[in-house]
C-alpha positions in Angstrom: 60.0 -5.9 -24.6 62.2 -3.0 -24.6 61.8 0.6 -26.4 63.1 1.4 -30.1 64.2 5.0 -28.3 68.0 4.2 -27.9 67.4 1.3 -26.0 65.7 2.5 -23.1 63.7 0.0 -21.1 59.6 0.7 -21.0 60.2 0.9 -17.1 62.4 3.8 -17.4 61.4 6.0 -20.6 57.6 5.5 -19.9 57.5 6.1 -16.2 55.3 9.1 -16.1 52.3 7.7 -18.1 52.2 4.1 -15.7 52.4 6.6 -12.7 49.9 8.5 -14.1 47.5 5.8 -15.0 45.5 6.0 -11.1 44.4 10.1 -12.3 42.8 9.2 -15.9 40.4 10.2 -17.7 43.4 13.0 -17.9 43.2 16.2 -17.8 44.3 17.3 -21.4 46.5 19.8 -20.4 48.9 17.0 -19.5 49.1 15.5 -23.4 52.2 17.9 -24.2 54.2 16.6 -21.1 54.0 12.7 -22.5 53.6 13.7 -26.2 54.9 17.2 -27.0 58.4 17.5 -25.0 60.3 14.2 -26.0 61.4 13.0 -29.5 59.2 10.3 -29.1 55.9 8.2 -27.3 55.4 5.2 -26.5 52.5 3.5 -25.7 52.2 -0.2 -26.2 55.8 -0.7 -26.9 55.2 1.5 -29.8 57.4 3.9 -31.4 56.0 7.3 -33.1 58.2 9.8 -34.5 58.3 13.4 -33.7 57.0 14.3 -37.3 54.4 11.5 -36.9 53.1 13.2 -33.9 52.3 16.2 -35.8 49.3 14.2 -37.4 48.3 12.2 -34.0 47.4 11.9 -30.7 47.2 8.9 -29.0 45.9 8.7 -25.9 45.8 6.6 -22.4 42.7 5.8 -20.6 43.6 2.7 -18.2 40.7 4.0 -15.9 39.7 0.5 -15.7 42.9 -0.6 -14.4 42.9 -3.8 -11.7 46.2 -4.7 -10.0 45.7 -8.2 -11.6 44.6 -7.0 -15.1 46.2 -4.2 -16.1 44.6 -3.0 -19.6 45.6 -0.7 -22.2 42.8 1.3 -24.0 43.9 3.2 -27.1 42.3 6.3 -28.7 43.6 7.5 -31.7 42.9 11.0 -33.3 45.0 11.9 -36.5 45.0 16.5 -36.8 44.4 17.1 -40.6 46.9 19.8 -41.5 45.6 22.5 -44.6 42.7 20.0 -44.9 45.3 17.2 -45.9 46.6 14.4 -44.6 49.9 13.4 -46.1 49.4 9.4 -47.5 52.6 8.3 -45.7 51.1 9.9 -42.4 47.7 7.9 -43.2 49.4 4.4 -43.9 52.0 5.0 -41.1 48.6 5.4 -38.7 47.1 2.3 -40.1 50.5 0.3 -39.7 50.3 1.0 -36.6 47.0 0.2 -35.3 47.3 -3.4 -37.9 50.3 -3.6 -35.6 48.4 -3.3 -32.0 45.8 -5.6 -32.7 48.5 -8.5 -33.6 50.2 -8.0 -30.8 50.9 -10.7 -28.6 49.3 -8.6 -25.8 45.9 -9.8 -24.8 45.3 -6.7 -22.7 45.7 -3.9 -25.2 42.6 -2.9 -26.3 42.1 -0.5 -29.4 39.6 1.8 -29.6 39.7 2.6 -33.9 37.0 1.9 -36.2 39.1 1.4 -39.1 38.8 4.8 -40.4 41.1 8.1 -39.5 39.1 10.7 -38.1 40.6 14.0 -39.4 40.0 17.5 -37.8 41.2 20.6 -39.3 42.4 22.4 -35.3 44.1 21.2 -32.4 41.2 22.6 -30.6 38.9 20.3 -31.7 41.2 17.0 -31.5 41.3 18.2 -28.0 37.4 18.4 -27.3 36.8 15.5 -29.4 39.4 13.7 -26.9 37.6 15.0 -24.0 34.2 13.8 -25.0 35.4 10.2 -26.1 37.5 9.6 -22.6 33.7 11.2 -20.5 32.3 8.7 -23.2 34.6 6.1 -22.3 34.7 6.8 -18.2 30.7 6.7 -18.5 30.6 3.5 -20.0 32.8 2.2 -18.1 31.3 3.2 -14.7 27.8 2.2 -16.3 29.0 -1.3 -17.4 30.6 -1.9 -13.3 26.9 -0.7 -12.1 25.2 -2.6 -14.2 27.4 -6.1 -13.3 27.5 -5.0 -9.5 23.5 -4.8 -9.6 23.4 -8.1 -11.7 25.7 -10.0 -9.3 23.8 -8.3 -6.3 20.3 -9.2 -7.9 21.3 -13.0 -8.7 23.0 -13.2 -5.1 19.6 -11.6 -3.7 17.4 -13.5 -5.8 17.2 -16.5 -3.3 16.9 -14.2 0.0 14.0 -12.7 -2.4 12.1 -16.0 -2.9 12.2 -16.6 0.5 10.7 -13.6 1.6 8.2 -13.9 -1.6 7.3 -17.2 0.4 6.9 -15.7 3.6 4.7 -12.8 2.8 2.7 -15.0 0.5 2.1 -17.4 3.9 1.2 -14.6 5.8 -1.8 -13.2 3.4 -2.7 -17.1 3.0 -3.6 -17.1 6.4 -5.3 -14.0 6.6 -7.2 -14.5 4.0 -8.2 -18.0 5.8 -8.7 -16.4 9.4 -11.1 -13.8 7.6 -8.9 -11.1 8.6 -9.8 -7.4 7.7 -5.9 -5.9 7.7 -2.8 -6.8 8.4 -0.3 -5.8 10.3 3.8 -5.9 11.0 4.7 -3.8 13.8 8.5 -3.4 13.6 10.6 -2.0 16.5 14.5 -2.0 16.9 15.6 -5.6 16.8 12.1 -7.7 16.3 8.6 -7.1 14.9 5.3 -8.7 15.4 2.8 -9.8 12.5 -0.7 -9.1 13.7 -4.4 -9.7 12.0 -7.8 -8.2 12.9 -10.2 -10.4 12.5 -13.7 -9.4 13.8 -12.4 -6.0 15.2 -10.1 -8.1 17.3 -6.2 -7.1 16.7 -4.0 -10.3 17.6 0.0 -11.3 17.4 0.3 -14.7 15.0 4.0 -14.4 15.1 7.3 -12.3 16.0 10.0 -12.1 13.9 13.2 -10.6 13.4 13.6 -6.4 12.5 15.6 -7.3 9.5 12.7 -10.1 8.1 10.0 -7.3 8.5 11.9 -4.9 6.3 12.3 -7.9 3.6 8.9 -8.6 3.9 7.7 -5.1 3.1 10.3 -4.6 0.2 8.3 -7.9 -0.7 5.3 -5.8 -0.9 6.4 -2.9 -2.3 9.1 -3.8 -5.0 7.9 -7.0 -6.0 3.6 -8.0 -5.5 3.3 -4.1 -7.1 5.0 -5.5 -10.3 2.7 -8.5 -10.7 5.6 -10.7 -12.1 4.0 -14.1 -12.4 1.3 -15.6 -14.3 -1.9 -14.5 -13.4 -0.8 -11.8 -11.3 -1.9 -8.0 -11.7 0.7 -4.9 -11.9 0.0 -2.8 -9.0 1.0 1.2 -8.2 3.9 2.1 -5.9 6.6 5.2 -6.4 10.1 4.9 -6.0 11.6 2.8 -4.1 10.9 1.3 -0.7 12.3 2.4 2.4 11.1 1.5 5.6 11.6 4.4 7.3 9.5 6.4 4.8 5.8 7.1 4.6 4.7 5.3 1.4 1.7 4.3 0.1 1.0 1.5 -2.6 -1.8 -0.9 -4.0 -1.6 -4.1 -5.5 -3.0 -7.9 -6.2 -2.3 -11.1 -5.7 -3.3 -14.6 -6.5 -2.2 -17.4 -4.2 -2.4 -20.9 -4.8 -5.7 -22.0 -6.3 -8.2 -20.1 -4.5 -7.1 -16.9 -2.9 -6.3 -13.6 -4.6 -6.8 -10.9 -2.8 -5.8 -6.7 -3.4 -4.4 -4.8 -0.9 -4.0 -1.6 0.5 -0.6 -0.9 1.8 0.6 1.5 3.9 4.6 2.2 5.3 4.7 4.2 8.4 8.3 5.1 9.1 9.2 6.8 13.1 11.3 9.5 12.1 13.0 9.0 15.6 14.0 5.5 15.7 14.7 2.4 12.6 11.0 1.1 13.8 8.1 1.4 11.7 4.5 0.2 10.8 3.0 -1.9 8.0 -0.5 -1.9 7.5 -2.4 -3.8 4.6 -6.2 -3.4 4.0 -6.9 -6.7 2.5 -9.6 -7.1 0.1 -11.2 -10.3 -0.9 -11.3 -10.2 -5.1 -13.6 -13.9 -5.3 -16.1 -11.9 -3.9 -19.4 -11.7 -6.3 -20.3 -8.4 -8.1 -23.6 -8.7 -7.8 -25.9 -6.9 -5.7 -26.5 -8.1 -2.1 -30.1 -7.2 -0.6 -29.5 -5.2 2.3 -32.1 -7.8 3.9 -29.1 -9.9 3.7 -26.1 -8.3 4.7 -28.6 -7.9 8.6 -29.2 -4.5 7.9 -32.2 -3.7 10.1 -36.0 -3.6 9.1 -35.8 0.2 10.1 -32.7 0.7 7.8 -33.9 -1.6 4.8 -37.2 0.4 5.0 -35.5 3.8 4.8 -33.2 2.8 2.2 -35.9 2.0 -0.1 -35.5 5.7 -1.0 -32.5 4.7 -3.3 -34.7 2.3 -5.8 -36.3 5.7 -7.3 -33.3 8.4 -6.9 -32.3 9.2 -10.2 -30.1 12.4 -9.0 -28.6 14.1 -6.3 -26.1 13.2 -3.4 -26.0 9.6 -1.5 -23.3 9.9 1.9 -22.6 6.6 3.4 -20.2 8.3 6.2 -18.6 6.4 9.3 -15.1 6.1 10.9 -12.6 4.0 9.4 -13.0 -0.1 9.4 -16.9 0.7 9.3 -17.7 -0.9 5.8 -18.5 2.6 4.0 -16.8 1.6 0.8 -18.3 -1.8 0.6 -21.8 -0.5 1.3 -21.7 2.3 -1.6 -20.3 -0.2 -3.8 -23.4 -2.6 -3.6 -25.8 0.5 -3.7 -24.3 1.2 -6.9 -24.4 -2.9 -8.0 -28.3 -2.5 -7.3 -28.9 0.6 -9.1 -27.3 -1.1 -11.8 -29.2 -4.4 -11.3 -32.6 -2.6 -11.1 -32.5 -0.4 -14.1 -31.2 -3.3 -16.1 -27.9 -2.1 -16.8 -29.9 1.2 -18.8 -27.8 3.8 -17.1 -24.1 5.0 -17.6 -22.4 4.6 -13.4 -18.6 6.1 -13.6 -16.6 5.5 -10.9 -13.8 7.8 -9.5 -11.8 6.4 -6.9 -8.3 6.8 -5.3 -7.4 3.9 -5.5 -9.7 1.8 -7.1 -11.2 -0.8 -4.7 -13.1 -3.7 -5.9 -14.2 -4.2 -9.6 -18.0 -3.6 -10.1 -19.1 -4.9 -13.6 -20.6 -2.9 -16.0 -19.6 0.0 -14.5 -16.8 2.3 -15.7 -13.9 2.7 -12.6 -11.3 5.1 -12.9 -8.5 5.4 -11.4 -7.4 9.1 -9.8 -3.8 9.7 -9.4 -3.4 12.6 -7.4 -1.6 14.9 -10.0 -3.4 17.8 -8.4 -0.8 21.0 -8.5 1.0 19.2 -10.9 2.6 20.2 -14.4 1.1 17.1 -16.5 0.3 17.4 -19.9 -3.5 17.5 -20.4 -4.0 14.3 -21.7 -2.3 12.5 -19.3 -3.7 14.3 -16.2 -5.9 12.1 -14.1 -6.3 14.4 -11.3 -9.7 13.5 -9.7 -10.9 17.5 -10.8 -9.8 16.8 -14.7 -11.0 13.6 -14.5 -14.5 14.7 -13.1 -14.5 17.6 -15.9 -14.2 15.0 -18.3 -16.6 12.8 -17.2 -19.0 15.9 -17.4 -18.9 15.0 -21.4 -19.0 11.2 -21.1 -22.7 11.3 -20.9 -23.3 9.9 -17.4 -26.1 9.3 -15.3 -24.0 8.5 -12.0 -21.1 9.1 -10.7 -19.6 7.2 -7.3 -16.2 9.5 -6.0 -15.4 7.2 -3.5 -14.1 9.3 -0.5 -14.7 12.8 0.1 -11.6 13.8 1.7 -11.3 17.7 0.5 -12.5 21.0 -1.1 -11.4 19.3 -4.8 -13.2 16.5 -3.9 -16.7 17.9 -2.1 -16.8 20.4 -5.1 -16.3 17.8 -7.6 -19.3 15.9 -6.2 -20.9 18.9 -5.4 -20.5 19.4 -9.5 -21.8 16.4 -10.5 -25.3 16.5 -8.3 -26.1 20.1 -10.0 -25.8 18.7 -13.3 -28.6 16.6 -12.5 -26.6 13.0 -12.2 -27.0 10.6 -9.0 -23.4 11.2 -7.3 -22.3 9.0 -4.4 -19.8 9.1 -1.8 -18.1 8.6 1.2 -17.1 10.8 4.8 -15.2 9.9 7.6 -17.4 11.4 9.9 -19.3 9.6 13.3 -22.6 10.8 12.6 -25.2 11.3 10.0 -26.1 15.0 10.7 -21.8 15.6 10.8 -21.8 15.6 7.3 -23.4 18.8 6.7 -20.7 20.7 8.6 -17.9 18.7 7.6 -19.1 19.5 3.5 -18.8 23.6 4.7 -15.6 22.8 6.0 -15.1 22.0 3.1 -15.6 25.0 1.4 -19.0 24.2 -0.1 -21.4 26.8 1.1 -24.2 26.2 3.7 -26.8 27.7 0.9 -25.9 24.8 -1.1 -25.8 22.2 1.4 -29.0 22.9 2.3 -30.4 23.2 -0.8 -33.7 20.8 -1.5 -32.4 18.0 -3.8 -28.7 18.2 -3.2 -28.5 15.6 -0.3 -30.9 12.9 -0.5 -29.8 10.3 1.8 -26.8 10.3 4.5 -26.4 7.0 6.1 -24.1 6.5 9.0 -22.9 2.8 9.3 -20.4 1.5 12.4 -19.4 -2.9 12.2 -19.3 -5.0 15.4 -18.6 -8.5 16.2 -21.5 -11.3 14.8 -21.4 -13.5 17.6 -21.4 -17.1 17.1 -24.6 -19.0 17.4 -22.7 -22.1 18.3 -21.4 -21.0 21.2 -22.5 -17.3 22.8 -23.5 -17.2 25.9 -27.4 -16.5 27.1 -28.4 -13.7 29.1 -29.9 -14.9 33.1 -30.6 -11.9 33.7 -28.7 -8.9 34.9 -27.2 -10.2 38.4 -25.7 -13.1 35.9 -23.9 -11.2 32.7 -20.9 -13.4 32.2 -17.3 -12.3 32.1 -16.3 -10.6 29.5 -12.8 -11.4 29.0 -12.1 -15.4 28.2 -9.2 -17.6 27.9 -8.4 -16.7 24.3 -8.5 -13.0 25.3 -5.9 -13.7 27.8 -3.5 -15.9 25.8 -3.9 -14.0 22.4 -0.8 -11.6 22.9 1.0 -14.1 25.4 4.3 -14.7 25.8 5.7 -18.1 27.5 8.0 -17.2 30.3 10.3 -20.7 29.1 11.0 -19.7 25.4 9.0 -16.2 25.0 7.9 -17.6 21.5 4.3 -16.6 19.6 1.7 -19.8 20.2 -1.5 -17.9 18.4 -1.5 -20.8 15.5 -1.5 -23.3 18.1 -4.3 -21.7 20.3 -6.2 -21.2 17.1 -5.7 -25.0 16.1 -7.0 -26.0 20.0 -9.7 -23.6 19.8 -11.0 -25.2 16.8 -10.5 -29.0 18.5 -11.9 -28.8 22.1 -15.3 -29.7 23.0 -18.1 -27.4 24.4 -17.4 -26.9 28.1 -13.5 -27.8 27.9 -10.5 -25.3 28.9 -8.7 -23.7 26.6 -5.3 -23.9 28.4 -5.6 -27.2 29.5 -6.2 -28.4 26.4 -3.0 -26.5 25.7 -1.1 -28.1 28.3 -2.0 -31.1 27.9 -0.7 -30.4 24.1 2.4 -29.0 25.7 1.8 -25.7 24.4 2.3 -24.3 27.6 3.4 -25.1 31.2 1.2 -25.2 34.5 3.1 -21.8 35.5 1.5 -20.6 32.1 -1.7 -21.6 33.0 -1.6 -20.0 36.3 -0.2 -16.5 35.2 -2.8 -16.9 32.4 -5.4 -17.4 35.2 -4.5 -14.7 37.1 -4.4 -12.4 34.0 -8.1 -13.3 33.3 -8.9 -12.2 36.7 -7.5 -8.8 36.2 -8.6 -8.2 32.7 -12.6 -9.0 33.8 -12.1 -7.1 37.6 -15.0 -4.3 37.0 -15.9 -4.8 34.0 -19.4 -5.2 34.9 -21.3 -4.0 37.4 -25.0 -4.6 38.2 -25.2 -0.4 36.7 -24.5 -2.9 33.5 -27.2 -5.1 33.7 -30.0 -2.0 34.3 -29.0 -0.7 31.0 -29.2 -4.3 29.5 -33.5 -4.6 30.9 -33.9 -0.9 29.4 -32.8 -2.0 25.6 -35.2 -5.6 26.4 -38.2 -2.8 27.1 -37.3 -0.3 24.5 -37.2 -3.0 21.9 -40.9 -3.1 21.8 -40.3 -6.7 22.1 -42.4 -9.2 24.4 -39.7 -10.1 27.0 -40.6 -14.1 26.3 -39.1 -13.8 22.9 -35.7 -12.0 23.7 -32.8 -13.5 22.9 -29.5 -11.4 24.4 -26.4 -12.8 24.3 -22.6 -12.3 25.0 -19.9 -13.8 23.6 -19.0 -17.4 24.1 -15.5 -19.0 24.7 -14.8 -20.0 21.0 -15.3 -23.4 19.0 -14.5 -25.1 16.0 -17.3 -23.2 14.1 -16.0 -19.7 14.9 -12.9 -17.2 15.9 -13.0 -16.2 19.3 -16.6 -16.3 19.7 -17.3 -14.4 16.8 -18.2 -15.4 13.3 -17.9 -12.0 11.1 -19.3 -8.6 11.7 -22.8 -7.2 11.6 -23.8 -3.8 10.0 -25.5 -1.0 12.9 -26.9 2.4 11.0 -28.6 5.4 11.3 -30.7 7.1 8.2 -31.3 10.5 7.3 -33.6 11.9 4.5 -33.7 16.1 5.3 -37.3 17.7 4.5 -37.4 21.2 3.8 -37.8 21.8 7.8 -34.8 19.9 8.2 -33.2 21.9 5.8 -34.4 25.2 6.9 -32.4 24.8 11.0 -29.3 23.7 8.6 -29.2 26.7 7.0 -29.6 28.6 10.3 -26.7 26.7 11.5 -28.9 25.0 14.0 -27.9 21.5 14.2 -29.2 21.3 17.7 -32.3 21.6 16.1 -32.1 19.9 13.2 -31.0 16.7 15.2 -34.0 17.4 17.4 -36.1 18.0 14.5 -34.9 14.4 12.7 -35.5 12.6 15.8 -38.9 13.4 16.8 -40.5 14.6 13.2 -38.2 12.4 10.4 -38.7 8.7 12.8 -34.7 9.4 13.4 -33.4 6.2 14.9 -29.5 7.0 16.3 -26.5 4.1 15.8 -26.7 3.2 19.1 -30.4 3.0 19.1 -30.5 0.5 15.7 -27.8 -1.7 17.3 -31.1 -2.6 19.8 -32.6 -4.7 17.2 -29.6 -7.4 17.3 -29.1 -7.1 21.2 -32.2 -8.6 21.9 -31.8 -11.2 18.7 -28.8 -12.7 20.0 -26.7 -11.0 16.4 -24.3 -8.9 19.2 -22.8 -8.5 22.3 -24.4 -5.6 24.2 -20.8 -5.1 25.7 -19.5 -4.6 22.0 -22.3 -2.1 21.6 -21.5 0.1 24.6 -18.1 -0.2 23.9 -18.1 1.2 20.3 -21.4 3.5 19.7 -21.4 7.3 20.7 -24.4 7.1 23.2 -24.9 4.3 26.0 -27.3 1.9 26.1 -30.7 2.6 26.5 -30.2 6.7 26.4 
């Protein structure tokens, strides 16, 4: 179509507003050069008069503009002169815009309402314009995000599912394995997936830098949402980044009969793309009911001494340990039998970061960490404002989970001089450590050793239950059997013909082979692996178990048989066996080792001296203080551990 201005072409009169098109939203200071030096405008292949433009502007914004789809977006302002707008100007304008939208045109596009917007200065036609084209540039730019995120969601959304599948699979079988955590070990071009499962940290399979990272968004983005039916929303900040440090929680129901919560934790290497995963897995189809301690093969010695708790009624109970001990787990059932003995007659709060396990009955709060922060009051669950309010709620107990600072050892400290029972948890390797660990705290030593305060600290360390089926007895201590076994050698092996992971298949063939069979020939003869496997394997057994023992070993073995009070006749020490279809690895679960401490005044007294030289001495020899090491005695000589596994994880040797 060509212009109504004297017959010139578009291409000609309107060159400067196509050329233009590539700077828009315009600056306004360019409206007078395409609307305010020529007798007359066009846009659309419309014609305005000089006087016409008096009352108008009309405006450009092609910001959206594709090679292929070239539109035309209209924005019309009419000035109101004297606070009047002549009629012909008005109908003119209208005649106008009736003629745009029949236009033949499908790209034009008009944005008017229908009714003139007057303004009584050019000054504010010309902000009004500036705010409609940001208006209009926003939109824009917010409707491209929004389809480029749709378009990369729905092309993700398979890749998603698959990883979904895949981290899914990999808490299915650690869950089945009875593993404690799990683990992803990314470095620069591959990663390895690793369980512990009774202490023991193994490879079950090695995959590709890029899959890890999937798998952790998995976590992060998507199990923390709990999208799904049945499925729990879970806590995580931001967005995930493997190269961060990032912490989040959540729960997760798979299939019929797992749902699990876990701890997760992103460990980025600031100096390379590697990084760590690390989920604390938590069985939820656990019971909340009380467990006797009887039961979970606490001791005699410990079961006796923890008799103290079926009377306290205030004061501070420390279950304290290094991580992986079971301190959380422990302090949870203490609080599921205070509970169960007063018949569900006293108020128990919980305040824990995160939450762990649900108890019934009892009241679990959640702290968030908004400690510093500038959060309105009533949304500020900081573990201090939570704790001041609880100070109201009427309780009787109060379980803080972990002591891990001053705002936490004061908040307990809080609770046990208003007369409630408070519990908690250290991460300290001895019972009489948590005295100076609470002053480092800043609580001071008057107060620590105050009568009443503490009334029970219990240090608690886990090692491998052996499995009945298949352990080992002890000949004596010229025949302690090798330590390392076949599994132990293969469990982070790599093939030499095809360097892939096996674990599932050793796992499988461990559960299969008879009493008295090899492990790798039952894998060769699977065609797991080759004879040169077996025999590098071999070889690698006899390096692993090269001085291992020594007849030193043995000695200290016949010195826990005497000390055990035990007649020798009715002994039963054991190592760890090769494996069979009734355990993992030789082992069947872990068993609980602990030392007690209930302070006296005495006790108290070398505390507040700073003596703890003295005050060890003191609760060895006047409180019947029995050490870690010492309690672990108990299941050497029943056949529950492997005196190897002892030695190997307490603070003292065997038979000090």
């Amino acid at each position: 179509m060509e212009s109504r201005n004297n017959g010139t072409p578009r291409s000609t009169r309107n060159s400067k507003l196509i050329t233009r098109r590539s700077e828009l939203p315009m600056d306004i200071r360019f409206a007078g050069e395409f609307y305010g030096e020529s007798d007359e405008g066009f846009i659309a292949e419309h014609v305005l008069t000089k006087k016409e433009r008096e009352f108008m502007f009309i405006f450009s914004d092609a910001s959206v503009l594709e090679a292929n789809n070239p539109e035309l977006h209209i924005l019309v302002f009419l000035e109101e002169q004297n606070q009047t707008v002549p009629l012909p100007a008005k109908n003119k304008l209208r005649s106008i815009i009736k003629y745009l939208r029949q236009t033949d045109d499908s790209n034009v596009g008009i944005n008017y309402s229908g009714n003139i917007l007057s303004y009584s200065s050019e000054s504010s036609i010309k902000e009004e314009l500036k705010k409609r084209l940001s208006e209009r540039e926003k939109s824009i730019s917010d409707d491209l995000a929004a389809s480029k995120d749709t378009s990369r969601e729905a092309e993700n959304h398979k890749a998603g599912k698959r990883y979904i599948t895949m981290a899914e699979d990999y808490l299915k079988e650690a869950m089945e394995l009875g593993a404690s955590d799990f683990h992803i070990e990314a470095e620069e071009s591959k990663a390895y997936v690793r369980l512990r499962i009774h202490k023991q940290l193994i490879d079950i399979d090695e995959i590709t830098h890029h899959d890890a990272s999937q798998i952790g968004l998995a976590f992060y983005s998507e199990f923390t949402r709990g999208r799904g039916e049945g499925q729990v929303k879970g806590i995580a900040e931001g967005t995930y980044n493997e190269s961060s440090l990032l912490d989040a929680e959540f729960s997760r129901k798979i299939g019929g009969n797992i749902s699990l919560k876990a701890r997760m934790v992103n460990i980025g290497l600031n100096h390379s793309s590697a990084f760590n995963i690390v989920l604390r897995l938590i069985d939820k189809t656990k019971t909340s009911e009380a467990i006797p301690f009887e039961k979970l093969n606490f001791s005699r010695n410990v079961c006796r001494k923890l008799r103290i708790l079926e009377t306290a009624s205030k004061g501070a109970i420390l279950v304290v340990g290094v991580t992986g001990s079971g301190k959380s787990t422990t302090l949870q059932n203490m609080v599921q039998h205070e509970r169960d003995r007063t018949g569900n007659t006293r108020k128990i709060y919980t305040i824990e970061q995160p939450v762990e396990s649900k108890i019934d009955r009892v009241i679990q709060i959640n702290a968030a960490g908004d400690e510093g922060k500038d959060v309105p009051a009533d949304k500020n669950f900081s573990f201090d404002n939570i704790n001041r309010s609880l100070m109201r709620g009427d309780p009787d107990s109060i379980m803080y989970g972990e002591i891990r600072d001053a705002i936490t050892a004061k908040a307990m400290q809080k609770g046990a001089d208003s007369g409630h029972l408070v519990y908690g948890t250290m991460h300290v390797k001895s019972a009489i450590e948590a005295y100076p660990r609470l002053e480092s705290f800043g609580l001071s030593r008057e107060n620590i050793a105050r009568n009443g305060f503490i009334v029970l600290v219990m240090c608690l360390h886990l090692l491998p239950r052996l499995c009945p089926h298949c352990s080992i007895p002890y000949r004596g201590k010229h025949s302690v059997p090798e330590r390392y076994s076949e599994f132990d050698a293969i469990a982070n092996y790599r093939k030499k013909s095809d360097s892939r992971n096996i674990m599932r298949e050793v796992i499988a063939a461990q559960k299969s082979i008879q009493p008295g069979m090899s492990l790798l020939r039952e894998l060769q003869r699977k065609g797991v692996i080759d004879s040169r496997d077996v025999y590098d394997l071999q070889q690698k057994i006899k390096i692993m178990n090269e001085g291992s023992e020594s007849a030193a070993f043995g000695d200290r073995v016949e010195s826990v048989i005497r000390s055990s009070m035990m007649p020798r006749e009715d002994t039963n020490v054991r190592f760890k066996g090769p494996g069979c279809k009734e355990c993992f690895n030789g082992t069947v679960g872990v068993a609980p080792v602990a030392e007690v401490l209930i302070p006296d005044d005495s006790f108290l007294s070398f505390v507040r001296e700073g003596r703890l030289d003295r005050a060890e001495l003191y609760w060895k020899s006047n409180l019947e203080g029995i050490t870690i090491t010492q309690d672990s005695y108990e299941k050497i000589v029943s056949g529950m551990i492997d005196p190897r596994d002892a030695e190997a994880e307490l603070p003292e040797l065997l038979g000090s």
